[in-house]
C-alpha positions in Angstrom: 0.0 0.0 0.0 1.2 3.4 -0.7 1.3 5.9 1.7 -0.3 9.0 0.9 1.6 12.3 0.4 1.3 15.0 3.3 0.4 18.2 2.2 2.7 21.3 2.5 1.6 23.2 5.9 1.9 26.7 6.3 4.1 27.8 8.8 4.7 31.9 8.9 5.3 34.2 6.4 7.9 37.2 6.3 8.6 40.5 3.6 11.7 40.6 2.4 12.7 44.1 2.6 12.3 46.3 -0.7 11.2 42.4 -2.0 8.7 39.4 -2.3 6.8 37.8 0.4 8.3 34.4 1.5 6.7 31.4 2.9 7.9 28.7 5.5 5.8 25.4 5.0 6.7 21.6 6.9 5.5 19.0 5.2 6.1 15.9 7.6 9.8 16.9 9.3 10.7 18.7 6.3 10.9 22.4 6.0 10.9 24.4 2.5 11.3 28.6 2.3 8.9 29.5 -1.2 8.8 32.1 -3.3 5.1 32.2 -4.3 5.5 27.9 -5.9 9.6 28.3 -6.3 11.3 26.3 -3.6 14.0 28.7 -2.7 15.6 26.2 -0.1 14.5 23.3 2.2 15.7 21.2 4.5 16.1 17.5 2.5 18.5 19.7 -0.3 21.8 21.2 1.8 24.5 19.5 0.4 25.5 22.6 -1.9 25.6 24.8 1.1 27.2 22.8 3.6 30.1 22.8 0.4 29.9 26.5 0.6 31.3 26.5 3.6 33.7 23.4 3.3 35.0 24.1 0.5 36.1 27.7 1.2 38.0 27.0 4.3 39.9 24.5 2.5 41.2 27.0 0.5 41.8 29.0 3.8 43.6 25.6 5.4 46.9 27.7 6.6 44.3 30.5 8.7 43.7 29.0 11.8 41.6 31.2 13.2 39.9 32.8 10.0 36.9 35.6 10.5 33.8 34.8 8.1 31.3 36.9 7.0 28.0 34.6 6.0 25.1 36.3 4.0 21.9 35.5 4.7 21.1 33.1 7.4 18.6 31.2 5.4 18.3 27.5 6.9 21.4 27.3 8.8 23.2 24.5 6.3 26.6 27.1 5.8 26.9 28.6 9.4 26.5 24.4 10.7 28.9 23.3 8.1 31.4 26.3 8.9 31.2 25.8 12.8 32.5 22.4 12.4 35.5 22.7 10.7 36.2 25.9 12.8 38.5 26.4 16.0 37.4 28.2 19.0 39.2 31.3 18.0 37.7 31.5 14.5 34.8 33.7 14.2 31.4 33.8 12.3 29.6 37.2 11.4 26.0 35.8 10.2 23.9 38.9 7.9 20.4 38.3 7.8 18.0 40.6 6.8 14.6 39.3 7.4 14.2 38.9 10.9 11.2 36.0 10.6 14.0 33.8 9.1 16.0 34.0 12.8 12.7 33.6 14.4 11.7 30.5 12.6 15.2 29.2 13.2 14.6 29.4 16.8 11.2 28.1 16.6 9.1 25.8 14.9 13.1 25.1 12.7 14.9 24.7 15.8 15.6 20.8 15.9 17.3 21.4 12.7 18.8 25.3 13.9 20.3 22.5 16.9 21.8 25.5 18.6 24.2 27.0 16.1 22.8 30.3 16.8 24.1 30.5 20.7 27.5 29.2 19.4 29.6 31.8 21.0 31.6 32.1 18.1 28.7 33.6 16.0 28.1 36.9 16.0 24.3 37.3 14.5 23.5 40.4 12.7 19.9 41.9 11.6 20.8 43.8 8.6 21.9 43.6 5.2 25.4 41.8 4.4 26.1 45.0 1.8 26.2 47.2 4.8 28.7 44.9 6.4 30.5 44.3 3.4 30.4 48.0 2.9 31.5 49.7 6.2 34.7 47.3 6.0 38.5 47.3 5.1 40.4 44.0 5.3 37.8 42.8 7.6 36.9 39.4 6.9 39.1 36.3 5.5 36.2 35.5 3.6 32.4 36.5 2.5 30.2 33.9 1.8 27.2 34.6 -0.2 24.0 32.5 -0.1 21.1 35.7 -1.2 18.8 34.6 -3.2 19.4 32.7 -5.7 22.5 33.6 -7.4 23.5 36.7 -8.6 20.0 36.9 -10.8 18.5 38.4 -7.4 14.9 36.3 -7.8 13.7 38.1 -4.1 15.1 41.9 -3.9 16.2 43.9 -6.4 19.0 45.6 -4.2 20.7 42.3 -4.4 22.1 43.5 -8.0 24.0 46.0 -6.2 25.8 43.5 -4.1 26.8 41.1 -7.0 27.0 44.5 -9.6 30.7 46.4 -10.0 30.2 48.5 -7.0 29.6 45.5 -4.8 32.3 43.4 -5.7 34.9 46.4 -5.4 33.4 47.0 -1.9 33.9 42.7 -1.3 37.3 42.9 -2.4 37.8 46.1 -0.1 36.6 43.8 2.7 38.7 40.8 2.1 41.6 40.3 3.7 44.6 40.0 1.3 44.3 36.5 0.1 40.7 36.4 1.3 38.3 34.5 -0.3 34.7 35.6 -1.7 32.6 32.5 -2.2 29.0 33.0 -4.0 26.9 30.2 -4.4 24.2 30.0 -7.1 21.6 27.9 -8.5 22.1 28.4 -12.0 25.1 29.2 -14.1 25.9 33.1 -15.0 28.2 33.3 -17.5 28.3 37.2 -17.2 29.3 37.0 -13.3 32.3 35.5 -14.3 33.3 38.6 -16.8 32.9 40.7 -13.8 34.5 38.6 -11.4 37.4 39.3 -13.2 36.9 42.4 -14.1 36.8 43.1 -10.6 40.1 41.8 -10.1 39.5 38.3 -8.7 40.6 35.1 -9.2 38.3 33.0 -10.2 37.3 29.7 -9.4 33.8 28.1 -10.6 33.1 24.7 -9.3 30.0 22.4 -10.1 28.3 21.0 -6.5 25.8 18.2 -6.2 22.9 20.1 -4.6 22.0 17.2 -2.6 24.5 13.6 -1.1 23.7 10.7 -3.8 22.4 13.0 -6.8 24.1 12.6 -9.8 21.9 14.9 -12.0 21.1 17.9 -10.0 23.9 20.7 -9.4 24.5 24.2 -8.0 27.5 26.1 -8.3 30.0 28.2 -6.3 32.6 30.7 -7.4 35.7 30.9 -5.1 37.0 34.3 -6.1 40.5 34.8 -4.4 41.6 38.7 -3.7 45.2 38.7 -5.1 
């Protein structure tokens, strides 16, 4: 006999600023984030943004106590990921910009959230990640960048200013030298990589399984290294 499938439940909903509204539905002990039907991120699909995080301090291997900068919150897969690779002295400056997102972490999402939030080697910031980006000089040893979906900025419009010139020449002002900024996006942008470049980056573009065991599916991350 075949079970039947459970219908999507609503949980909350939140306005992004400037943006879209955004909904938080559980269907059994799964959780999705949806922009009116596009499944922006759930919790049975991580894998991509757990390697967000991996994969950058790799590349970061001889800091040992690196300071990150992680835009937006979202689910919690890159701030998880990133606090287990991490020492105690490392620390983790989390952007998020719509405050429901936090709440819903600490609530109904918080056998998944499992804490990460109290860690006390996150520092958890309300705003927008441009801001931080913006305000800083040689701040962070890397800026990782999960907003919307990629540098196509599906949910706010502001977030072309952030992947556009003027935000990458303020990233690349916040780096530290050698610094890394990693973006991850669902679908390939073939421009981004002109103005990676064109900021002054090197670039690396790598091809991520969005999720453990699936061989079709993929996502992609640029690692952009400031020279």
């Amino acid at each position: 006999m075949i079970a039947p499938q459970l219908e999507d439940e609503l949980i909350g909903t939140a306005r992004v600023p400037d943006g879209v509204e955004l909904k938080l539905v559980r269907n059994g002990d799964d959780f999705a984030i949806l922009l009116d039907r596009n499944e922006l991120m759930s919790t049975d699909i991580c894998a991509s943004e757990e390697e967000l995080a991996t994969m950058t301090l790799d590349r970061l291997a001889d800091r040992p106590a690196p300071q990150l900068l992680i835009g937006g919150y979202g689910m919690g897969f890159t701030l998880r990921a990133a606090l287990r690779v991490l020492g105690p002295d490392a620390e983790v400056t989390v952007a998020e910009i719509v405050p429901e997102i936090i709440e819903w972490a600490r609530g109904p999402m918080r056998g998944h959230t499992n804490g990460c939030l109290d860690d006390p080697r996150v520092i958890l910031v309300n705003d927008d990640v441009a801001m931080l980006i913006g305000t800083a000089r040689e701040a962070y040893d890397a800026i990782l960048l999960d907003v919307d979906n990629g540098p196509e900025g599906l949910t706010r419009r502001l977030n072309d200013d952030l992947y556009g010139e003027n935000g990458l020449k303020a990233a690349m002002d916040a780096l530290t030298p050698g610094g890394i900024l990693a973006v991850w996006s669902a679908t390939p942008e073939p421009a981004f990589n002109v103005q990676l470049e064109k900021a002054g980056f090197e670039v690396e573009e790598v091809n991520v399984r969005a999720q453990i065991g699936n061989k079709i599916d993929h996502h992609l991350i640029w690692f952009c290294r400031k020279p």
